[in-house]
N, C-alpha and C positions, 0 to 999 in steps of 0.2 A: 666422207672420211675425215677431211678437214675438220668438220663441225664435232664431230665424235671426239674428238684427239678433244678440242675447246674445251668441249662441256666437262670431260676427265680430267683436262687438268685445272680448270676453275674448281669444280669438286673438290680435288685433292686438297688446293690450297685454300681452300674455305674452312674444310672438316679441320684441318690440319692448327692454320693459324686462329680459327674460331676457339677450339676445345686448349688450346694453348691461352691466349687469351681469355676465356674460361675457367681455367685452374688459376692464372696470376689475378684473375679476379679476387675469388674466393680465399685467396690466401694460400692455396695448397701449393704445397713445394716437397720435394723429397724429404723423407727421415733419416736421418744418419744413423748409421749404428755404432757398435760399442767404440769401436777405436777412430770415429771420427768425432764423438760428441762426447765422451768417457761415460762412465757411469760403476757400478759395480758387477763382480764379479764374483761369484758364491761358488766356493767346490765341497761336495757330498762326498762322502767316503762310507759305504753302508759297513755296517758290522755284525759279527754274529751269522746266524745261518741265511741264506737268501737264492733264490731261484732268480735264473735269468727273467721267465717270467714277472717275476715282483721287480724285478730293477725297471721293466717296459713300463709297468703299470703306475710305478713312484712319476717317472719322465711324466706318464701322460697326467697322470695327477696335480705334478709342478704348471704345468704347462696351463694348467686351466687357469691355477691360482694367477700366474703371470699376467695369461690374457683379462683375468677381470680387472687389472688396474691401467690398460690401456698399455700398459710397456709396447713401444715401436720394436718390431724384429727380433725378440729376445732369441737367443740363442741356448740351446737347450744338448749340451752334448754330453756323450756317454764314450769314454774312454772307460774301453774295459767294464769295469763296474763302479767309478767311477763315473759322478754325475756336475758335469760344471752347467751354472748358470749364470749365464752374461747379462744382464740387463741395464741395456743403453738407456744413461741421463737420469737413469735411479741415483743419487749422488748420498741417499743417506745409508750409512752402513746397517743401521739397526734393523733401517725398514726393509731391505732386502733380506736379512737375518729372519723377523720375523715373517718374512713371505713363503720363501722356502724351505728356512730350518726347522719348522716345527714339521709334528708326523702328524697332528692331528686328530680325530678319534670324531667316528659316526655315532649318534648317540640315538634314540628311540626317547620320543617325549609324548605324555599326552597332549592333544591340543583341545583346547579351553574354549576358544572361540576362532574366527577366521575373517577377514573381509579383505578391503582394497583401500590404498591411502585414499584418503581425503584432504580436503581443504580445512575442515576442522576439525577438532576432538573433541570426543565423545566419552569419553572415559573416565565415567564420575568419581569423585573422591582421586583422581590420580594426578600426579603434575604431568603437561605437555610433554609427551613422548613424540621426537623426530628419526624413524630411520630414512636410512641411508637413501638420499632421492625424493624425498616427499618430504610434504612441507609438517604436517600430524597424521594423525592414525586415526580409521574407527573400524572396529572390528563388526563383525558380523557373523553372527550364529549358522552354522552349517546343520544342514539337515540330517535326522539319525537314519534317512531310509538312502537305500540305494536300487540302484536299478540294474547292478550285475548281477549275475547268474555265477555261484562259487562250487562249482562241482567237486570241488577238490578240496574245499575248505579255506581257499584261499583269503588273502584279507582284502582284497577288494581296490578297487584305487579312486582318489578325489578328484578325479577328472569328469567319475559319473556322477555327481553329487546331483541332488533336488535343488530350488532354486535358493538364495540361504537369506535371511529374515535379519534386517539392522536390529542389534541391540546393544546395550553399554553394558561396561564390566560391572560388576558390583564392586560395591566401596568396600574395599579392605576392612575385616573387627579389626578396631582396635588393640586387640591382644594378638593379632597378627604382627608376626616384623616383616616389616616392608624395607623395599631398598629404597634408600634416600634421592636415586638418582632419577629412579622412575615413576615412584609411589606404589609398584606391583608390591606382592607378598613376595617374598625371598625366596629366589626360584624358579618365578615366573618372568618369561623375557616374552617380547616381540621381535619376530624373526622373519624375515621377508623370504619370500621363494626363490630357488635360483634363477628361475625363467618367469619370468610374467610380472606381474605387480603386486601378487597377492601378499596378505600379513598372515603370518600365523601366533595367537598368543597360546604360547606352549608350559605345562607347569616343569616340575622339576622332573632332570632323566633318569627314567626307569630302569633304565639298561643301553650298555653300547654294543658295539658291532662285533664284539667278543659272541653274544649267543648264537652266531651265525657259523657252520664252518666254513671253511675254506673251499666252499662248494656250490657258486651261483649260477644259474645260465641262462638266455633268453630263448625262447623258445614258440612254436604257434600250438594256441589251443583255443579250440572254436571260434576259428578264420582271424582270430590276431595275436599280438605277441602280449607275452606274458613272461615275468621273471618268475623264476622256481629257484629256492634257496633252502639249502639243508641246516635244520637247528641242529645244534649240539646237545649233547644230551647229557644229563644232570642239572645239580642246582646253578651252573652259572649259564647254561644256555636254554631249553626248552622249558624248564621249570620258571625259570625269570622272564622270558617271553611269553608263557600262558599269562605267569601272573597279570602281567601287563596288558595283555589280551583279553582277559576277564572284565578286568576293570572299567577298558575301552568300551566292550559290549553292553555290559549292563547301564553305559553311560550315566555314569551320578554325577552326582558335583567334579570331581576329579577329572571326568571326561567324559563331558556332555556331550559333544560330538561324532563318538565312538572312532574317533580318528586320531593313528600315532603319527606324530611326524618324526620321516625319516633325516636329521639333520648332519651335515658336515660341513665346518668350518662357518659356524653360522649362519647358515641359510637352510633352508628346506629342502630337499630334493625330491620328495614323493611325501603325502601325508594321506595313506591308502585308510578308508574304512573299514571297520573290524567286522568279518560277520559270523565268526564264530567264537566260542568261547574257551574253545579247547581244539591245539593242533597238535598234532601226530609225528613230527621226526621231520614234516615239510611246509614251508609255508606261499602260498602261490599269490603274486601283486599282477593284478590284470588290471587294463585301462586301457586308453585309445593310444598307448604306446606305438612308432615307429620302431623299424627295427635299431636302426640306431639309439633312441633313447630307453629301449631295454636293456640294449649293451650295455648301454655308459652304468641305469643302476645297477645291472647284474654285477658290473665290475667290482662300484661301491662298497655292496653286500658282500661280496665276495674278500674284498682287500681292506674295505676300512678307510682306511683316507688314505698317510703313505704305507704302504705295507711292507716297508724297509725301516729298518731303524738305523739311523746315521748317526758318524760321529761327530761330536761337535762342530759345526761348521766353518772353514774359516771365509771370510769376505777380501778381497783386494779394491781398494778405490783405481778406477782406471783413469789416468789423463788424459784427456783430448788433444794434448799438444803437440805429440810424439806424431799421431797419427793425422794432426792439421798440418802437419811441417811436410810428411810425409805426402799430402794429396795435394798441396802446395807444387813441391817437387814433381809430383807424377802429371800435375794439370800445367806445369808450366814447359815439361820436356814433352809434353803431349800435344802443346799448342804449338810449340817449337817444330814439332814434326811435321803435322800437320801444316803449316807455312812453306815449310820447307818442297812437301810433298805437291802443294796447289801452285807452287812457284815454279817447279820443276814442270808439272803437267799445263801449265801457260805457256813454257816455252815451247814445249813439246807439241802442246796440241793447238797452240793458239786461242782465238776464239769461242772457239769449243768448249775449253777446259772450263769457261764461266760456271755452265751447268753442274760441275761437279761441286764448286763454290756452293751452289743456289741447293743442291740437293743433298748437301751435308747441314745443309742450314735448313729444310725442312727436317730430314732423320731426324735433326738435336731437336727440333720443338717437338716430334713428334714421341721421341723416347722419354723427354722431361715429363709429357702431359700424361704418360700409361706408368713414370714410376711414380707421377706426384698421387695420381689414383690409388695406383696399389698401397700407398702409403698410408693415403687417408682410411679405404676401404678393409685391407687386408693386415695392416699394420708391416707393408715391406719397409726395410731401412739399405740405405746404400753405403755401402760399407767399402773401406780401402781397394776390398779386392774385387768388387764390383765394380768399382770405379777403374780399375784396370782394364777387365773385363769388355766394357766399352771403349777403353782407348785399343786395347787390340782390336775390338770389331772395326776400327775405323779404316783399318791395311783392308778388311774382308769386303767393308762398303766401295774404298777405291779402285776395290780389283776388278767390280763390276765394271765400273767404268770403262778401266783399260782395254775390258775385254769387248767391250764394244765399239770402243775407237777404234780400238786396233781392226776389229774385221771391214769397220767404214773403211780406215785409212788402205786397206787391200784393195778395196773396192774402187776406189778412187785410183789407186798408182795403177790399177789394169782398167783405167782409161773408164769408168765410169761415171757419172753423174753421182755428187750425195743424195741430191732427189732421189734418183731413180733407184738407189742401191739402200737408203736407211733403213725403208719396210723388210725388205731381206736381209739385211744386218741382224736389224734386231732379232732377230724371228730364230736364225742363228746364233749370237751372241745369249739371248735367253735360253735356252739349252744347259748351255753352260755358266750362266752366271750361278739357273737353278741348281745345278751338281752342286757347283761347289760351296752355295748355300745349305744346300742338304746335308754334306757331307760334315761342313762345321756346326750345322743347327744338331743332329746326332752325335758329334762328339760332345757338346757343349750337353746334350739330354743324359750319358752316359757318366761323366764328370758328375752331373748332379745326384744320380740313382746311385753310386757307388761310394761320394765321398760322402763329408760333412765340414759344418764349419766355413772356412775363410774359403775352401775351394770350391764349395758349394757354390756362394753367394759369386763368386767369379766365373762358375758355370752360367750359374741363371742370365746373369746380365749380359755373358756371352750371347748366350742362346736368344733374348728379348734383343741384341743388336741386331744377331741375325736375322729374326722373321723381320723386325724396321725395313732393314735392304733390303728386303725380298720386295717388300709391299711397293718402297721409297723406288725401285727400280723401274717398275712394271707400271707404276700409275702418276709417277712421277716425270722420271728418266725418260722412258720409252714416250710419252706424247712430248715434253717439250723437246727433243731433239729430234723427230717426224716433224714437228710444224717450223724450226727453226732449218730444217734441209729443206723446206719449200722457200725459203727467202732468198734473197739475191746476196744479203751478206757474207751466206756459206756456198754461196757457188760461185765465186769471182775468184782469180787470183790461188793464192797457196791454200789449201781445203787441208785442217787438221797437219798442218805442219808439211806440206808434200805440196809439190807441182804436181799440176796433171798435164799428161800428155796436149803435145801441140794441138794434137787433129779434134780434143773437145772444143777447141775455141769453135770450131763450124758448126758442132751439134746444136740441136733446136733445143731451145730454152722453154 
């Protein structure tokens, strides 16, 4: 038993002080969010006609834009129909403007050619073109055959492509105008995928996300998912998308490929191969689609990029100061409590009460090292009211404590040994430390499913104190205070603040 207790709590503080040590290696530390670190703040006001629907689908729209620029914990909330966007340490007003005040527009382009950055370029007659992440570009010709099966007439998707063949652009005639920026003909961009690394040189757009109606959905046909989208009919939807579709198929110069890409907000999100030349009121994009990545295009197609149109937006710069003063305040009456509290249970508990020092001092490394992670990995930020959050968890950590002193200390004034009574303390004492962990860890899950915003972020950090003490208790708590009742320190004299009765001085030790 003795051995067992050892090796748990060397464990404990190995995993604990190691992955701590770990993180202040690497540099990782908490994110702050908006009102500890400022940044700007952007509110939406849609106008015009709008479905609840369309307001969800704007949120999750912003929400992508957000995360592709690394923003730590943006806050993304919906009052009403009303959409505010917080983004912590963005400091410049415009670039937040431009992030999420534009609506956007999905566009349909031929693609010209396709490959993967390189280290050099390839692209004769043209000057060095760098996107975003790579150092040049070479494109690479995609094959016109595919290997899906289109029962429905579907266009196909570039997932099943043939293997594709390097070649260079051809040089611009002369009597072409070309953009000065790139050397392409006017029209023609290089546009990266949104997932992967691939390039797409795309010409000028055929048509946008207007030909499609308001009617996408993912769905399984012949054992995988596939998006099915209803064209609109007349000359601004199915007559402009054949047109575009003709073109693709017979692959000429325009689109040698036979591949449209589907592009929003400068990227590619699908660039499906065309395999017919004439569709019918539906158009079906099959490929090694997940169900969720059929969603997200179904959505696309369906909404466009935002499919709200908002009114001008306005931006607020936030200060950090307000809310440095304020965690200032909250960490310095928090420490104060805290002192107060471990001075208190020294007197009270004596010796003992050390542990509770030692095991507030693992919890904090141990909550530092899973919010400095979330930080890095998930983009969490700790925010005023998460930083509350944890100081109220700290009354929930002590309470554990008390509740286990307190059944030693019973144990003890009815004349028994610590030794003899810890293993049974605890065993009881955990019982209930569990309830009343449960019952906080459940309010704190509740608080988050129901709110938003600041009481959110004071939920979660709630709830992340609470599972710490559950662990900090059970693998921490319970072995060093089992090996600490086998010494002689805690069984001489006053045991946790109390005499014991006369008649143990004769019990066998």
């Amino acid at each position: 038993m003795p051995r067992r207790l050892v090796v748990t709590l060397a464990a404990t503080l190995v995993v604990t002080i190691g992955l701590f040590v770990a993180n202040a290696v690497a540099g990782n530390t908490p994110a702050l969010g908006l009102d500890l670190q400022g940044g700007a703040s952007v509110t939406l006001t849609p106008k015009g006609t709008f479905t609840d629907e369309a307001i969800g689908v704007a949120v999750d729209v912003i929400r992508q834009r957000v995360d592709s620029i690394g923003v730590s914990e943006p806050e993304i909330i919906r009052q009403g129909s009303t959409v505010v966007v917080n983004l912590p340490g963005v400091k410049d007003q415009q670039r937040a403007l431009d992030l999420v005040g534009r609506t956007g527009e999905v566009l349909l382009r031929p693609v010209l050619q396709m490959g993967q950055a390189q280290t050099t370029t390839t692209v004769a007659g043209a000057t060095s073109t760098t996107v975003a992440g790579a150092t040049s570009t070479t494109m690479a010709k995609a094959s016109t055959s595919s290997t899906l099966a289109e029962p429905t007439g579907g266009v196909g998707s570039s997932r099943h492509r043939a293997a594709v063949t390097t070649t260079t652009v051809p040089s611009p005639s002369s009597t072409v105008a070309t953009d000065p920026a790139t050397g392409l003909p006017s029209g023609q961009e290089i546009l990266p995928a949104a997932k992967g690394d691939a390039l797409y040189l795309v010409g000028p757009a055929a048509a946008n996300g207007e030909v499609f109606e308001k009617e996408a959905k993912a769905e399984i046909a012949n054992g995988g998912w596939v998006v099915v989208v209803t064209l609109r009919s007349g000359a601004d939807g199915e007559d402009k998308w054949n047109a575009l579709a003709k073109t693709c198929y017979d692959g000429g110069a325009t689109c040698p490929t036979k591949q449209i890409a589907i592009a929003l907000d400068g990227k590619v999100i699908s660039a499906p191969v065309v395999q017919t030349p004439q569709f019918d009121g539906n158009v079906q994009i099959s490929g090694n689609f997940t169900q969720k990545e059929a969603g997200d295009l179904a959505k696309i197609l369906q909404f466009g990029a935002v499919p709200v149109k908002f009114d001008a937006p306005t931006v607020q710069t936030v200060s950090a100061t307000l809310g440095k003063d304020s965690l200032h305040a909250a960490l310095v009456s928090g420490l104060i409590g805290v002192l107060l509290v471990l001075a208190f249970l020294l007197f009270y508990y004596r010796a003992i009460a050390l542990v509770v020092v030692a095991g507030l001092g693992v919890s904090g490394m141990l909550l530092w090292t899973v919010i400095s992670w979330l930080s890095k990995t998930n983009g969490l930020a700790l925010t005023l009211s998460g930083t509350a959050g944890i100081i109220v968890s700290i009354g929930v950590t002590v309470d554990s404590y008390v509740v286990f002193f307190e059944r030693l200390k019973d144990d003890v004034q009815s004349g028994r040994t610590l030794r003899n009574s810890a293993v049974r303390g605890f065993e009881s004492a955990w019982r209930t430390i569990l309830a009343a962990d449960t019952v906080s860890l459940l309010g704190a899950v509740v608080l988050w499913w129901l709110t938003v915003g600041s009481v959110r972020g004071f939920a979660f950090f709630l709830g992340l104190s609470t599972l710490s003490d559950i662990v900090v208790a059970y693998f921490f708590t319970r072995p060093t205070v089992l090996l600490l009742s086998r010494t002689n320190l805690l069984n001489r004299g006053r045991v946790l603040g109390v005499n014991r009765r006369a008649e143990l001085a004769q019990e066998v030790k």
